[in-house]
C-alpha positions in Angstrom: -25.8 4.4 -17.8 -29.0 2.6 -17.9 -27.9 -0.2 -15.7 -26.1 1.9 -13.5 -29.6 4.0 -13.0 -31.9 1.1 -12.2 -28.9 -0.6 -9.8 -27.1 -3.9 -10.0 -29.9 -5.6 -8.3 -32.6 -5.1 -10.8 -30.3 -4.6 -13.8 -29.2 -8.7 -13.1 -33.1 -9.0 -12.8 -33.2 -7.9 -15.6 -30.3 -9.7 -17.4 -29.2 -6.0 -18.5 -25.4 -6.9 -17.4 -25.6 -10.4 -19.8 -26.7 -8.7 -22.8 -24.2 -5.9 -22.4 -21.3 -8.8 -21.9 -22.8 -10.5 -25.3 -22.2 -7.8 -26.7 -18.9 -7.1 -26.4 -16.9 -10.4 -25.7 -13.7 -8.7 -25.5 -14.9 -7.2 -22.0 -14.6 -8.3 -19.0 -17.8 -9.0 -17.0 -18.4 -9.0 -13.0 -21.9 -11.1 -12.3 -23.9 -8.8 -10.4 -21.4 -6.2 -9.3 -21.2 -5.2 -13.4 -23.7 -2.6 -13.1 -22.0 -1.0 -10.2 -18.4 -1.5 -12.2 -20.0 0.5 -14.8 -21.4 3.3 -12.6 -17.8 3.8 -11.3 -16.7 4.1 -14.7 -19.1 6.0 -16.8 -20.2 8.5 -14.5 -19.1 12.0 -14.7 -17.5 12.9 -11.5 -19.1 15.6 -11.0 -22.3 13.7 -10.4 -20.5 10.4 -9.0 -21.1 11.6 -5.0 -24.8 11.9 -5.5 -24.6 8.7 -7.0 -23.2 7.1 -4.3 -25.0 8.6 -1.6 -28.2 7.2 -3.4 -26.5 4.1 -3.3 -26.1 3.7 0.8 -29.4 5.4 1.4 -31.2 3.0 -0.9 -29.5 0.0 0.6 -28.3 -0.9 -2.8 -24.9 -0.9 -2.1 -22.8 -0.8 1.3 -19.1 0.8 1.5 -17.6 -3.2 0.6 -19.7 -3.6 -2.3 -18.7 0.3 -3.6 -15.3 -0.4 -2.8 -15.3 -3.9 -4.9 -17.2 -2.3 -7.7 -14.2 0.7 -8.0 -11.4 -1.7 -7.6 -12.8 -3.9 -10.5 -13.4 -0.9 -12.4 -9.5 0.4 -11.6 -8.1 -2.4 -12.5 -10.6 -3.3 -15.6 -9.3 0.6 -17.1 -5.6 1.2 -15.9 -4.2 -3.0 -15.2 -1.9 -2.0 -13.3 -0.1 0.8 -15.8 -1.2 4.1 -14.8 0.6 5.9 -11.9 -2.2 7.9 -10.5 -4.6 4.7 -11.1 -2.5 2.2 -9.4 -1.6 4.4 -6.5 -5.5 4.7 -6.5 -6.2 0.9 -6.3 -3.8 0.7 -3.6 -5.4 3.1 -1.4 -8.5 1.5 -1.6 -8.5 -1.2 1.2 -7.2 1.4 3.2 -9.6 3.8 2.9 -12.0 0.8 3.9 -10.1 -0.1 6.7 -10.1 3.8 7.9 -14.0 3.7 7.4 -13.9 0.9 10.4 -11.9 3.2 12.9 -15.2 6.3 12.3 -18.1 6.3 13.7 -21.0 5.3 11.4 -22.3 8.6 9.9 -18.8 9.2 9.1 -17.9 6.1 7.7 -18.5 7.1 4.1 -15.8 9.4 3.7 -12.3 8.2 3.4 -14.1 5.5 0.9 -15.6 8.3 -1.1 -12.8 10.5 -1.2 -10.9 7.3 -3.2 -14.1 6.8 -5.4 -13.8 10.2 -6.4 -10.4 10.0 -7.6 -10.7 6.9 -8.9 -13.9 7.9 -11.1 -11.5 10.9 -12.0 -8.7 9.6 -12.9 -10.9 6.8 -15.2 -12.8 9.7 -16.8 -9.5 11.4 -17.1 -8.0 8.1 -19.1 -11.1 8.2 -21.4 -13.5 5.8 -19.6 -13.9 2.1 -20.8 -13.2 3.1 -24.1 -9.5 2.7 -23.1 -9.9 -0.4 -21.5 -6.5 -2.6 -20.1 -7.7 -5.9 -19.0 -9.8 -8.0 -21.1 -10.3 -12.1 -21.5 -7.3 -13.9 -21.1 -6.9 -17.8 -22.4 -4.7 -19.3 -19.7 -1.8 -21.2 -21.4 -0.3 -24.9 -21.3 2.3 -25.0 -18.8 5.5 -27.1 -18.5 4.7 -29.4 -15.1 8.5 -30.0 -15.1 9.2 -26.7 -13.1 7.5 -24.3 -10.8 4.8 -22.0 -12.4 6.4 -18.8 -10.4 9.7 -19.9 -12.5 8.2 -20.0 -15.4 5.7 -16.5 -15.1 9.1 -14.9 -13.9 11.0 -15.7 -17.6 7.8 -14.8 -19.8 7.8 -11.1 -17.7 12.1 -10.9 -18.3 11.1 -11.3 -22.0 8.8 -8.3 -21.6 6.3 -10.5 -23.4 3.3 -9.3 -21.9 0.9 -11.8 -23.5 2.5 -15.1 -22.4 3.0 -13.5 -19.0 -0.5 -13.2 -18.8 -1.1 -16.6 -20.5 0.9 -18.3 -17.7 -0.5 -16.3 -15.0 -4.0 -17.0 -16.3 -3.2 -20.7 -15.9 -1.8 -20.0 -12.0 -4.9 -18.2 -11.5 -7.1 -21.3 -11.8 -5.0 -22.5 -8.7 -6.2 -21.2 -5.6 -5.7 -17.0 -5.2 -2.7 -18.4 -2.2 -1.2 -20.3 -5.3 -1.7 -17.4 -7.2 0.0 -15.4 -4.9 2.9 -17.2 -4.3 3.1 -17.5 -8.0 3.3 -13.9 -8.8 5.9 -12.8 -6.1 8.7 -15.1 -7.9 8.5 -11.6 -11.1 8.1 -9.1 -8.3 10.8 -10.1 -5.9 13.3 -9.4 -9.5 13.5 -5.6 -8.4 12.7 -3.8 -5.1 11.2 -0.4 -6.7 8.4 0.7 -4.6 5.7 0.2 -6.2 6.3 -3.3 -7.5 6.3 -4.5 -4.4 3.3 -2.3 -2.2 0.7 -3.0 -5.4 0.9 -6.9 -4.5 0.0 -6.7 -1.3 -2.7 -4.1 -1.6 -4.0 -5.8 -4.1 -3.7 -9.0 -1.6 -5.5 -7.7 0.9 -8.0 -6.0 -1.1 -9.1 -9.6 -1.6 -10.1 -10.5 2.1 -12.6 -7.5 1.8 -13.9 -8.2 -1.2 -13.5 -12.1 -1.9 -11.0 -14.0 -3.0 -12.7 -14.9 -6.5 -11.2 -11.1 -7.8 -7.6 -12.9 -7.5 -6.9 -13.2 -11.3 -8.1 -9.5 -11.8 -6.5 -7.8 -8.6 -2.9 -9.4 -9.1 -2.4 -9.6 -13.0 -2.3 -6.0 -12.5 1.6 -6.7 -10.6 2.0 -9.3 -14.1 1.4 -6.1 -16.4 3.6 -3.7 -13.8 6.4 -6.1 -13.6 6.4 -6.6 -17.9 6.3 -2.7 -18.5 9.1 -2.5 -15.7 11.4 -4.9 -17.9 11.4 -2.1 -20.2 13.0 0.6 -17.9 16.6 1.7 -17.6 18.7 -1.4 -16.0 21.5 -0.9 -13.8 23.7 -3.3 -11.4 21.9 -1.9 -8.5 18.2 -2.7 -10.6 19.3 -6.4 -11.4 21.1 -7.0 -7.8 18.0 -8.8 -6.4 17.9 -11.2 -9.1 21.6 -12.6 -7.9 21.7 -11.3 -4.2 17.9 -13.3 -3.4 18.8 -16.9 -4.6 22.5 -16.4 -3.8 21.3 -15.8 -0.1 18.9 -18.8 0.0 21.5 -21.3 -0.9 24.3 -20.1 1.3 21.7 -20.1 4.1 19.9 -23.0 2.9 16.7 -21.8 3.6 15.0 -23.6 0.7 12.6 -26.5 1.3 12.4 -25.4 5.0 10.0 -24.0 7.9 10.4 -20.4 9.4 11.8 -20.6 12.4 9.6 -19.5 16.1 12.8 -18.1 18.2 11.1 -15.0 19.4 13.7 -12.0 19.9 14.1 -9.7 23.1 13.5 -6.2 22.8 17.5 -5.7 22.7 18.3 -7.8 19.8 15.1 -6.2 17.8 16.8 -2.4 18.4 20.0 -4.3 17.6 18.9 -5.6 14.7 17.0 -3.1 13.1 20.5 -0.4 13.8 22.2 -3.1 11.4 19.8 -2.9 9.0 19.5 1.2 8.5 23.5 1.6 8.9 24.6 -1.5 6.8 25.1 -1.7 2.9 22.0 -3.3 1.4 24.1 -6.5 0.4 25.1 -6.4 4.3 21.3 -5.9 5.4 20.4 -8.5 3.4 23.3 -11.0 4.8 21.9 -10.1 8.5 18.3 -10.8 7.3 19.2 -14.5 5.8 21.6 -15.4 8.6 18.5 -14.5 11.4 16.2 -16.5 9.5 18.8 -19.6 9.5 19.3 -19.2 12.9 15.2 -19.8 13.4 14.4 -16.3 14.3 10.7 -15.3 14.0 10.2 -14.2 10.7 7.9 -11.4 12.7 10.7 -10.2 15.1 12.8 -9.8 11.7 9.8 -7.9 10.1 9.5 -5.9 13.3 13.2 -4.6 13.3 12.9 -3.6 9.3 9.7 -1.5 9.3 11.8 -0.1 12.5 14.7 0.6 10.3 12.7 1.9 7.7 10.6 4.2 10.4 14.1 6.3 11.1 13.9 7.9 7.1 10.8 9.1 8.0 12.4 10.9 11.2 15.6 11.9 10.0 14.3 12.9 6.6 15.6 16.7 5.7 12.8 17.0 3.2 12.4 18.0 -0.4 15.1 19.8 -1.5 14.4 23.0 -3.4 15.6 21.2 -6.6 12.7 18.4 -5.6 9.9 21.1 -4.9 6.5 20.7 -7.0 3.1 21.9 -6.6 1.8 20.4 -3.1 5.1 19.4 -2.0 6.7 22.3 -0.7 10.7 22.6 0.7 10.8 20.8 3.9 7.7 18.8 3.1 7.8 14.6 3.5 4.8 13.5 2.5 3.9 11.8 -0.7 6.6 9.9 -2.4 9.2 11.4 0.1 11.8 8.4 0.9 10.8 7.9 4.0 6.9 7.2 3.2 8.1 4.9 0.5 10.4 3.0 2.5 7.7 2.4 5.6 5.0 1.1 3.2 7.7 -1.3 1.1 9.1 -2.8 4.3 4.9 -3.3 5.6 4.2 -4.9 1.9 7.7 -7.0 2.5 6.4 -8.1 6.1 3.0 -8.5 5.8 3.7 -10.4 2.5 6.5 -12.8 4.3 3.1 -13.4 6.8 1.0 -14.5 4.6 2.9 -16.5 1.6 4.9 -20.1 1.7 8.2 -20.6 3.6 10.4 -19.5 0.5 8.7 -16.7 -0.7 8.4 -15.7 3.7 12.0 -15.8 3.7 12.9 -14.2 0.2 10.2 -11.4 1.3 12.1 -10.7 4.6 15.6 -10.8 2.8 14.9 -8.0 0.3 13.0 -5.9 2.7 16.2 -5.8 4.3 18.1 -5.5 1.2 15.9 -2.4 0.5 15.7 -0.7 3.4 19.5 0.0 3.0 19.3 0.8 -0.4 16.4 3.4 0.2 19.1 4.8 2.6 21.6 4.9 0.7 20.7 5.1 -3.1 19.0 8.7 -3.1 22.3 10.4 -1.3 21.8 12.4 2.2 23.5 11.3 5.5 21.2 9.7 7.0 23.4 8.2 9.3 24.4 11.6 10.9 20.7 13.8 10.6 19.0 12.9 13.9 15.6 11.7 14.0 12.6 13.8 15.3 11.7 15.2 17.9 15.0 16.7 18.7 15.6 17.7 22.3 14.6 21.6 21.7 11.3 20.3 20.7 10.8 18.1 23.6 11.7 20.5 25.4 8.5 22.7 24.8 6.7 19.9 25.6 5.7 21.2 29.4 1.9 18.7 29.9 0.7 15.4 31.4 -2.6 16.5 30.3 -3.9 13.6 27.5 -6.4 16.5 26.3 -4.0 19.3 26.4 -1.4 17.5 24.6 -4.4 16.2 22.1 -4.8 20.2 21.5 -0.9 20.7 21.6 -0.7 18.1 18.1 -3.4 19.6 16.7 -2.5 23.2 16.6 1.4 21.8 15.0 -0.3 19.7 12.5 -2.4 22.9 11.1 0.9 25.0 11.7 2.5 22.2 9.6 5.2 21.9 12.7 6.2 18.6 11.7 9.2 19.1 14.6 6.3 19.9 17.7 4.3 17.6 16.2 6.5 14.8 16.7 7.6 16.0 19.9 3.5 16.3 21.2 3.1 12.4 20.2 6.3 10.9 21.6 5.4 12.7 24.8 2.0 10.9 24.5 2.8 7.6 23.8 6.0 7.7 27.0 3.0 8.7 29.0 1.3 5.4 28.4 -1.5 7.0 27.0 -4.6 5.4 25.1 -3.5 5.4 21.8 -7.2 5.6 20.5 -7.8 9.7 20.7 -4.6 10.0 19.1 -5.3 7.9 16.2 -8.8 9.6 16.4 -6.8 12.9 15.9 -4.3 11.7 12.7 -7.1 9.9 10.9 -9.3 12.8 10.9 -6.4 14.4 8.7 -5.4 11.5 6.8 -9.0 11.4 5.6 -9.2 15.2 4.8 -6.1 16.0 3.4 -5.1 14.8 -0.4 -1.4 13.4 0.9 -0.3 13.6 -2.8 -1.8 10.2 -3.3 -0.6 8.6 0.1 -2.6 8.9 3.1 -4.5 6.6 3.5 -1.8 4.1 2.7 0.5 5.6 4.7 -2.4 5.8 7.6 -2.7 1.9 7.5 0.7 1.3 6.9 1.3 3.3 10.3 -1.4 1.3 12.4 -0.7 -2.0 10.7 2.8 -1.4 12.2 1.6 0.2 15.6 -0.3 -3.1 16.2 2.3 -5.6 15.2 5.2 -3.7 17.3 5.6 -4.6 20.7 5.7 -1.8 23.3 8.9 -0.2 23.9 9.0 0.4 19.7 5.8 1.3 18.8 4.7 4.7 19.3 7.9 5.6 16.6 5.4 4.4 14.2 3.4 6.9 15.5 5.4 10.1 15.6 6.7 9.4 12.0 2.7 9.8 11.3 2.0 12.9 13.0 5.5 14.1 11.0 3.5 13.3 7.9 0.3 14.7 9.1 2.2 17.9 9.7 4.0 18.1 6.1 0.6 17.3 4.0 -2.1 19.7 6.0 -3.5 22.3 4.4 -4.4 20.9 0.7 -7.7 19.6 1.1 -8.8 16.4 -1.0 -10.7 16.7 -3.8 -14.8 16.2 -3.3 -14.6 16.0 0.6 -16.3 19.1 1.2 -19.2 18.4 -1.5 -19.3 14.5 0.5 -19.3 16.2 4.0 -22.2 18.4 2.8 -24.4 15.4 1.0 -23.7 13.6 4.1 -24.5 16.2 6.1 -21.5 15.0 8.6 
């Protein structure tokens, strides 16, 4: 607490941070963000927003530095094995990315409203007495085979210690090696989270540095060993057969991506394949594209679009499913929908930034889980219709940008996800800017709790709204204002006490 008072400038002054690391030599230690670690994790939450306000208005600290200080201290408490902590970490670069859209005096907010749970959720765990992540000695590797190859078998074994051995010794590559590394375990199963807490953690990394690889991804090492410990199935263990049996027949290995960029037709055409197929049959279409030199982002760009129609067509929970904050009807949270949209934005964002195979095998199973997502958790998805139906259009009666602005606010506090839709596909066929509308959703995705996904879901959406071309795009949209509709009305813990500190 005493170097968290005086702040981590002075307290490395000082060399407060090195005597607390010679201390304990089983901790891990972050240079002159340590102090700042340690104020995320020892400080009662009820005192953390003060804390953090004195920590802008000081100019001690800026939203980067706060953010890089709680995802160190996340991943220093939980590595990777706590559900509410790793959904936490992951909505951390999205929060930052959120503050960026805001005007400045507003800009604090969706960061502190993670920081909040975060700090809660550590207290919650028992602070840094419970500690996950310490020193690791990296181990002696075989040079005879690939490092990815050999991480993958040491995470199968469920030996958690020589997966972190071997991944300590990757780590000393560059983070990109690192990277590419890791995604040989994760790409073993397509469950959700296995695959969205890599590339959070990724892009975490270009806000915060690239010198927090080791720490950031060894979470996914420590999710992907626990995982091996789970009920297996033939649908669990499919990828491990289905991904290198569909780089061999296609002989994509030891290859470049192809640049054949697709017209809009073959995109919608595409994507249809993908959400109606079998996942074995989405994942045939996938390899075959990419052997034929499509662009790897026209292939991303018709999965996200497959995976954007659960989000429309979704019936909602079920009154078996119904729990506190996640009423009947409601599909926000870890509805299938939401989950699909940000695994097939991990899968294509993670295809853009890693090697040839791992851009193909990426693309492949976010095919390959699209299909499953549809398929695996029963409904007819095939036969609901997406939103808006006609009806809803049809109250739909303005050209007005600002009346229609007032039209999707009024549904979204009615929780109307139906009109809501409707309001924003009418918006976006009018060719209207897409700013005010964003403008609109964020406000609520940085209110509202979203039973741990709104701001992921947020950035997944505009990720997506970017990287679609026109004619597709504003889908992206609609399934956020859906969302937006389903999770308003539960406010997020310690906005109102930030609003009021901030006086904003």
């Amino acid at each position: 607490m005493l170097v968290a008072t005086v702040g981590f400038e002075v307290a490395g002054e000082l060399g407060l941070a090195r005597a607390l690391a010679e201390e304990t030599p089983d901790t891990l230690t972050f240079g002159s963000l340590e102090p700042l670690v340690c104020l995320m994790q020892e400080t009662p939450v009820n005192r953390l927003l003060p804390a953090l306000v004195e920590q802008l208005r000081s100019r001690q600290a800026d939203l980067r530095r706060l953010t890089a200080a709680a995802a160190l201290a996340n991943a220093r408490t939980f590595g990777g094995e706590d559900y509410v902590g790793f959904h936490t970490m992951m909505a951390l670069a999205p929060a930052l990315h959120m503050a960026q859209e805001l005007p400045a005096e507003l800009q604090p907010l969706p960061v502190f409203k993670v920081l909040y749970r975060n700090t809660n959720r550590i207290q919650e765990h028992g602070g840094r007495k419970d500690e996950v992540l310490h020193p690791v000695q990296p181990a002696t590797l075989s040079e005879n085979r690939p490092g990815g190859e050999q991480l993958r078998e040491a995470v199968r074994r469920k030996d958690v210690n020589e997966a972190e051995q071997t991944f300590a010794r990757l780590a000393q590559l560059s983070a990109e090696d690192a990277f590419n590394h890791l995604l040989f375990a994760v790409q073993d199963n397509t469950e959700v989270h296995r695959v969205v807490l890599p590339y959070r953690a990724w892009d975490l990394l270009g806000l915060i540095g690239k010198e927090q690889a080791h720490t950031l991804l060894r979470q996914s090492v420590r999710y992907c060993v626990k995982a091996e410990s789970w009920q297996h199935t033939s649908t669990w263990d499919a990828p491990r057969t289905l991904l290198p049996k569909m780089l061999e027949e296609h002989k994509l290995l030891g290859r470049p991506p192809g640049d054949r960029k697709a017209e809009d037709g073959w995109v919608e055409q595409m994507s249809q394949t993908i959400f109606k197929s079998t996942p074995e049959q989405a994942a045939e279409a996938a390899a075959a594209a990419l052997a034929e030199g499509m662009s790897p982002s026209d292939i991303g760009e018709a999965i996200t679009l497959a995976a954007n129609q659960l989000v429309l067509r979704d019936l909602g929970r079920t009154p078996r499913d119904e729990v506190s904050g996640k009423p009947v009807g409601s599909v926000h949270g870890d509805s299938i929908g939401v989950h699909a949209c940000d695994s097939s934005n991990a899968w294509r964002n993670m295809a853009r930034v890693s090697n040839p195979r791992n851009c193909f095998a990426s693309l492949i199973l976010g095919a390959y889980q699209v299909a499953l997502d549809r398929t695996a958790r029963g409904g007819d998805f095939l036969n609901w219709q997406p939103l808006p139906v006609a009806r809803h259009l049809g109250e739909i009666k303005s050209n007005d940008p600002e009346a229609l602005l007032r039209e999707a606010d009024e549904a979204i506090r009615g929780n109307l996800q139906g009109k809501a839709s409707a309001v924003v596909q009418r918006y976006g066929e009018l060719g209207l800017s897409p700013r005010p509308m964003f403008d609109l959703l964020l406000r609520y995705a940085v209110s509202e709790d979203g039973a741990l996904h709104a701001e992921k879901f947020y950035r997944t959406v505009s990720e997506e709204f970017a990287a679609t071309r026109a004619r597709f795009r504003w889908r992206h949209v609609v399934a956020l204002a859906r969302v937006t509709a389903s999770e308003y009305g539960r406010p997020a813990a310690g906005m109102s006490e930030a609003r009021a500190m901030l006086k904003v």
